[in-house]
C-alpha positions in Angstrom: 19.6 26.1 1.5 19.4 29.6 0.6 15.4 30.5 2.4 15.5 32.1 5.2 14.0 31.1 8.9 11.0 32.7 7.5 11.0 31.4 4.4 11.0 28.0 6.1 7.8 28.5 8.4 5.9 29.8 5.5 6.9 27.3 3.4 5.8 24.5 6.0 2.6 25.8 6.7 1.4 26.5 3.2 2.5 23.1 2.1 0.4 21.7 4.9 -2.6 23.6 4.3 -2.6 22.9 0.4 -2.1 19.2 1.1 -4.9 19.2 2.9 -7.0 20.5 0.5 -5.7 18.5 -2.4 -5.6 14.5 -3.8 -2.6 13.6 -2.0 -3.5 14.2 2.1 -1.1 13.7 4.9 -3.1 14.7 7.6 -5.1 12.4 9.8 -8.7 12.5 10.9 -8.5 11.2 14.6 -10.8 10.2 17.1 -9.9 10.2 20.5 -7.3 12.1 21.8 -4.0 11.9 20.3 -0.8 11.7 22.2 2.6 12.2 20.1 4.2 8.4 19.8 7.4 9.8 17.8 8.8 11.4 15.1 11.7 10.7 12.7 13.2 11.5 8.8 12.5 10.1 6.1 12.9 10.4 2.2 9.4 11.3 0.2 7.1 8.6 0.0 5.7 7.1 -3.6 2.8 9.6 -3.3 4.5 12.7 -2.3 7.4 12.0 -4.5 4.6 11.4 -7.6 3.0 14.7 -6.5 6.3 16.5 -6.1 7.2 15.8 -9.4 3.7 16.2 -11.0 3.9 20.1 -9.8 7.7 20.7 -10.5 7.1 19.6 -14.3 3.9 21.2 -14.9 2.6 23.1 -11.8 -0.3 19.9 -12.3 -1.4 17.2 -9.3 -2.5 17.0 -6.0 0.2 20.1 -4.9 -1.9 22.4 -7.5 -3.4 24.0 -4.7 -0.1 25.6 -3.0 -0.2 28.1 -5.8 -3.9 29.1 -4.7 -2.4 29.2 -1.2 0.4 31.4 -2.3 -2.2 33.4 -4.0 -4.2 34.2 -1.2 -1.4 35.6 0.8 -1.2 38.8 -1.8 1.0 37.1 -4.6 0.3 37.4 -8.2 -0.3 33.6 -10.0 2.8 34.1 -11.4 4.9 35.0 -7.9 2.3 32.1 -6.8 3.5 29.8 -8.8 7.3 30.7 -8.6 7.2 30.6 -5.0 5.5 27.0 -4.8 8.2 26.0 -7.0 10.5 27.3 -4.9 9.2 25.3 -2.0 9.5 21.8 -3.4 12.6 22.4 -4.8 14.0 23.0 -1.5 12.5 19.8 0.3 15.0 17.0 0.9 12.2 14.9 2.2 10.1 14.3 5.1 9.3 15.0 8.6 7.2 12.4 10.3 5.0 12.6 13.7 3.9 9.9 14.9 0.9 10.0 16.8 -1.2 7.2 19.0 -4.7 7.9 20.3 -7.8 5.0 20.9 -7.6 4.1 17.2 -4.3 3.1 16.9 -1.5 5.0 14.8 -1.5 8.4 12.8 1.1 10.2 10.8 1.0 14.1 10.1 3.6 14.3 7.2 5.5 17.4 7.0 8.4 18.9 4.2 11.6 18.4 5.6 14.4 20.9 4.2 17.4 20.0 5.2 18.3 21.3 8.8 16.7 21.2 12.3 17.2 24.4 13.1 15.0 26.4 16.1 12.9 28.1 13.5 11.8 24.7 11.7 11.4 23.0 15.2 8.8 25.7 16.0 7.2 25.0 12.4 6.6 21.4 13.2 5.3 21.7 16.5 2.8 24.4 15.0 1.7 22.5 12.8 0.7 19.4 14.5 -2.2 22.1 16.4 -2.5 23.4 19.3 -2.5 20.6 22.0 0.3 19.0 20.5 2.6 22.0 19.6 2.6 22.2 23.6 3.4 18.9 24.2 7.1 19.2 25.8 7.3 15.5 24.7 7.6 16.7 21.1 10.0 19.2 22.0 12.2 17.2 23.4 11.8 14.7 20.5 13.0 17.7 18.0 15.8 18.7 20.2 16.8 14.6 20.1 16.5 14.2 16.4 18.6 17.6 15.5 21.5 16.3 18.3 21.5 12.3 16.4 21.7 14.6 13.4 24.3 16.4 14.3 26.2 13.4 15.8 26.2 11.6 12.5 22.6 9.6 12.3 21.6 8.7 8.8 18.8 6.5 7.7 16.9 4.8 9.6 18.9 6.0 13.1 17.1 9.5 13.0 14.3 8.9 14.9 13.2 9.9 18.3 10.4 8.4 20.7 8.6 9.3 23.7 9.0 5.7 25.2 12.9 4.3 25.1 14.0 2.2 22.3 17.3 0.7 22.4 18.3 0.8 19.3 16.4 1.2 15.9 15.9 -2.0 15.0 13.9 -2.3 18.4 11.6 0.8 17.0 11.2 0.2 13.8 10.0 -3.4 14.5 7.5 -2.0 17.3 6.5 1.2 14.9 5.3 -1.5 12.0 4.1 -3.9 15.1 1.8 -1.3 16.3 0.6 -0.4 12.3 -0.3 -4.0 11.4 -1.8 -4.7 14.9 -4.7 -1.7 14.0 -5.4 -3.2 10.7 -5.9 -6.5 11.8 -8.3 -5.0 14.6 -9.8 -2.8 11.6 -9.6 -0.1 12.9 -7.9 2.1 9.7 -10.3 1.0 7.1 -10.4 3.5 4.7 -7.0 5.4 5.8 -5.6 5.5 2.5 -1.7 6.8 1.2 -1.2 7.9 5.3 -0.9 4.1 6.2 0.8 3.2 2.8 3.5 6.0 3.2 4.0 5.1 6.9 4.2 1.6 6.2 6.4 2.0 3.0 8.6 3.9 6.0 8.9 1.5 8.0 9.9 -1.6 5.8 12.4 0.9 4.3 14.1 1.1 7.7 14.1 -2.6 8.3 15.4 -3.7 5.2 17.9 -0.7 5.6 19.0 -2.8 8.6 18.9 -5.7 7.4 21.3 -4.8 4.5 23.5 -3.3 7.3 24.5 -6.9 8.1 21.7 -7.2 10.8 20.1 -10.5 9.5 15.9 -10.2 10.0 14.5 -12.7 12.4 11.2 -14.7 11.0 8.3 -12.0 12.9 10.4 -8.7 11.5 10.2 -10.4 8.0 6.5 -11.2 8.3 6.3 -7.6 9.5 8.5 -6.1 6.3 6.3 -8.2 3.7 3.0 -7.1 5.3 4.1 -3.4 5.2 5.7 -4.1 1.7 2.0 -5.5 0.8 0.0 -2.3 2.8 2.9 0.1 0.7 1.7 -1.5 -3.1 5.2 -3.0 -3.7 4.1 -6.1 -4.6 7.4 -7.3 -6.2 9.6 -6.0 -3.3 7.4 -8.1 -1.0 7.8 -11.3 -3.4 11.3 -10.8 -2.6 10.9 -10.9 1.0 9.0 -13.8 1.1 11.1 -16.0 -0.9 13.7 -15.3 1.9 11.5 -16.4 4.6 10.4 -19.5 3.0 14.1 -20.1 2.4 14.9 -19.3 5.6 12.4 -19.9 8.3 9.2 -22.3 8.6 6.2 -19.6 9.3 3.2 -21.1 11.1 0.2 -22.2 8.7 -2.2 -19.3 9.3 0.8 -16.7 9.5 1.6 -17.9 6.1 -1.7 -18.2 4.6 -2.5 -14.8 5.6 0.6 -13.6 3.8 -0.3 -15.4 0.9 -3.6 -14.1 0.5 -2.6 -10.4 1.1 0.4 -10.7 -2.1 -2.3 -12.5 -4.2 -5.4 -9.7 -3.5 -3.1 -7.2 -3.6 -1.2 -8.1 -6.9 -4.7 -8.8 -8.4 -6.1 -5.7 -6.9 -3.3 -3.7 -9.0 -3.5 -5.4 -12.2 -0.3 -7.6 -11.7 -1.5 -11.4 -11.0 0.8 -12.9 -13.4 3.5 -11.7 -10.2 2.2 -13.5 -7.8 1.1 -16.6 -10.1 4.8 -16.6 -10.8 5.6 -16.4 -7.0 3.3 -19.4 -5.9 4.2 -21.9 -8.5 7.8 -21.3 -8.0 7.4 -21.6 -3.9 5.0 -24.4 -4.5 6.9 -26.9 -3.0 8.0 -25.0 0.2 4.6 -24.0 0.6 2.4 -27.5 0.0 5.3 -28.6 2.3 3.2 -26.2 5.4 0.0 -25.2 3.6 -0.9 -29.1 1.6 -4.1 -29.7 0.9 -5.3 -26.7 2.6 -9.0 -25.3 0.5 -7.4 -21.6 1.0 -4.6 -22.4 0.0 -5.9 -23.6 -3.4 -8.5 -21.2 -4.0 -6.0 -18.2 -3.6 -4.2 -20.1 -6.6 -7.3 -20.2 -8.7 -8.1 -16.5 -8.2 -4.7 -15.5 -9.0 -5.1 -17.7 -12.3 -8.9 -16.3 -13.1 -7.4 -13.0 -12.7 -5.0 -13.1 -15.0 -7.4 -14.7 -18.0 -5.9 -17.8 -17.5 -6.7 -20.6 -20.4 -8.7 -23.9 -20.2 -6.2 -25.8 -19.1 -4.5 -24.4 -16.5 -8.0 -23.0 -15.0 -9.1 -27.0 -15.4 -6.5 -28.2 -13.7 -6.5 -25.9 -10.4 -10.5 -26.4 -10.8 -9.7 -30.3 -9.7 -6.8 -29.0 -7.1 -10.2 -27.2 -5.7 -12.3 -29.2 -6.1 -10.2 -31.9 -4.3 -9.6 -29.8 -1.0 -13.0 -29.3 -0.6 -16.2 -30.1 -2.5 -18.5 -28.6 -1.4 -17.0 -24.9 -0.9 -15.5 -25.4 -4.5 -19.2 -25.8 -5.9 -20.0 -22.6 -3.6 -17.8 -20.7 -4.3 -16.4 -20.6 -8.3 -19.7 -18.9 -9.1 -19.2 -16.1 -6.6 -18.2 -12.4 -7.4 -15.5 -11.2 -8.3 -13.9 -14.5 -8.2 -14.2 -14.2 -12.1 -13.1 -10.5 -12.9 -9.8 -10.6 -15.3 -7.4 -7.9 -13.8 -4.3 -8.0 -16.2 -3.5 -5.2 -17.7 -3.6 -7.5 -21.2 -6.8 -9.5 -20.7 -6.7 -10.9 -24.8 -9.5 -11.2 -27.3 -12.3 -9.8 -25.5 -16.0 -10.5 -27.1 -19.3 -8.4 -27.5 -22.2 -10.0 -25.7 -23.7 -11.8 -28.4 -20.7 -12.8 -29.7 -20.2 -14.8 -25.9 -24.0 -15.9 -26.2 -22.6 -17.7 -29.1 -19.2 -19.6 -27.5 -21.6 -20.1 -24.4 -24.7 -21.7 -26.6 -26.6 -19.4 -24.4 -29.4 -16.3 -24.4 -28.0 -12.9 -24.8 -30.1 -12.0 -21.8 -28.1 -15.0 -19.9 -24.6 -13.4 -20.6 -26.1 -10.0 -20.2 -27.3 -10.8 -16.5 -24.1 -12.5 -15.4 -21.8 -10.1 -16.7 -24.2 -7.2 -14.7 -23.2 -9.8 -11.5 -19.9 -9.8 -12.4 -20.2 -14.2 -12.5 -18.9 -14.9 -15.8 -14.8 -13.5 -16.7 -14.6 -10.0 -17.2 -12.5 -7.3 -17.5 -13.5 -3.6 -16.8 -12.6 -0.5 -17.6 -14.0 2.4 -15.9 -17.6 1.8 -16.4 -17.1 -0.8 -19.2 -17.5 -4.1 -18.8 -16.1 -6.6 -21.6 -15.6 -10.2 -21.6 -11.9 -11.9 -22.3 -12.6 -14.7 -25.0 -9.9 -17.4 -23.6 -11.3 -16.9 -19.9 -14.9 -16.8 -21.1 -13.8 -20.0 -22.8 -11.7 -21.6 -19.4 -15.2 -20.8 -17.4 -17.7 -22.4 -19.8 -15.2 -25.6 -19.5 -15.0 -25.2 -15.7 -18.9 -24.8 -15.3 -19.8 -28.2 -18.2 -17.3 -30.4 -16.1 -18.2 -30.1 -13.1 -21.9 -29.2 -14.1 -22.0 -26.1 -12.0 -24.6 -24.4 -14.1 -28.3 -26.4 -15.1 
């Protein structure tokens, strides 16, 4: 790399101090007091990498603000710009600090350029603040990392931790470990890309092992899928959890919860036809733990409903459902957003009074329910419209099993 020392720390610091400021935010917001856990290398995350990209085409995205940054230190927009440019184009990834405090797990992100020299040591210590940059935990970390470096460590081996981990298989499986245990305690609601890059991270580094030759026991695959799921890679984690059903027997709730997770999350980004796919091929390995099971079922049927799914195939779950459990099947199929079609296709979708019409209904009654979100729709942005075939699957749905007076 041609920058200078200098370069590097100036570099660093704006990047962190634009980030902040944009769409794309790799600092944390803690409570408590934060303690560094560990740090290690990594390639750019999905976000950064998007945001990286964005700003090297057309100076546009979340990284906009670095040329403000730049600006503000005497340059012109142009030298701004140019400068910014400059920066990016130098990154060869990441440099992540790990911290723990009361709330769990926290990352603070920072451009990694390609050496662990004194000068970018002192950078990252700076930039974690005050408290921290003092830490002689995190010194000693940096001084770890830039020797494994220099030894030969690639991947997932260039990492360094306060507490001692045996190998990296040991932390990485604790790092994700730790992640999932604060979610399932809820204590990151509302953390965003920070918990999606970190977990994106660590199933990277597992799977990186695991194609090493170093075959994943049952709980590391659970943890890979889950951080697969948290990181949006919905077909990645599809992947994984073929292999465990071909490879282990997961306990009943472990699976279930895994289920559900793919399913929301594959509905939640417009791709339900994935895990519909997923589910009917597994079927038999999963009735085989999960048979009979009400959750089990309904997590079909929301998949289905999600994806506009016609009369038949929505009938036919619909009994499956009905089946498992009555009375939570009559609860719960008129319940929001049970009904909301998220495919990116949805179909034929019809004007209100053209579903008053399929529906032998008042406008006002299609008007009121698609406000509640309790008959099939699909939005976007602020429009709401309704898919004719799942309009069509819920009106047979709601006459069979005479749902609606």
């Amino acid at each position: 790399m041609s920058s200078s020392n200098d370069d590097i720390q100036a570099f660093a610091r704006e990047f962190q101090q634009a980030a902040g400021e944009g769409g794309f935010n790799p600092l944390s917001l803690f409570t408590g007091e934060p303690r560094f856990h560990s740090l290690f290398l990594a390639p750019f995350s999905p976000s950064m990498q998007d945001a990286r990209e964005s700003f090297l085409k057309d100076g546009s995205g979340p990284l906009s603000g670095l040329v403000q940054q730049f600006s503000q230190s005497g340059l012109s927009p142009v030298e701004a710009a140019e400068r910014a440019r400059q920066m990016l184009s130098a990154a060869q990834g990441m440099c992540v600090v790990v911290l723990q405090d009361d709330q769990g797990l926290s990352t603070i992100p920072q451009l990694f350029f390609g050496h662990l020299e004194s000068a970018y040591q002192e950078s990252v210590r700076q930039l974690c603040g005050e408290s921290l940059a003092a830490d002689p935990a995190l010194e000693k970390a940096l001084k770890q990392l830039a020797q494994a470096a220099q030894a030969g460590a690639q991947g997932y081996q260039l990492y360094a931790a306060v507490d001692s981990h045996g190998n990296a298989r040991d932390y990485w499986s604790e790092l994700g470990a730790a992640l999932l245990a604060g979610l399932d305690e809820g204590i990151f609601l509302g953390a965003g890309n920070r918990l999606a890059d970190l977990a994106h991270w660590v199933q990277l580094a597992l799977c990186g092992l695991s194609d090493s030759g170093k075959r994943l026991e049952g709980d590391e695959l659970v943890t890979v899928i889950r951080c697969q799921v948290l990181a949006g890679n919905i077909p990645a984690a599809i992947i994984s959890s073929n292999l465990l059903l071909e490879g282990f027997e997961p306990e009943d709730e472990e699976l279930l919860h895994l289920l559900e997770q793919i399913s929301q999350h594959a509905i939640r980004l417009g791709r339900p036809e994935a895990a519909i796919d997923f589910l009917e091929r597994q079927s038999s390995a999963i009735n085989a733990i999960l048979g009979g099971c009400y959750e089990w079922e309904l997590l079909r049927f929301k998949a289905l409903a999600a994806a506009g799914s016609d009369e038949g195939r929505m009938l036919a779950q619909a009994e499956a459902l009905m089946r498992a459990d009555r009375k939570s099947f009559r609860h719960d199929l008129n319940r929001e957003p049970l009904w909301q079609v998220t495919s990116a296709d949805p179909g034929a979708c019809l004007s209100v009074h053209q579903a008053a019409e399929v529906l032998d209904r008042s406008i006002n009654f299609v008007a009121k329910r698609l406000e509640a979100g309790t008959i099939p729709f699909a939005q976007t942005g602020e429009e709401r419209r309704i898919p004719e075939a799942a309009l069509k699957a819920w009106k047979a749905i709601q006459d069979t099993y005479r749902l609606i007076d």
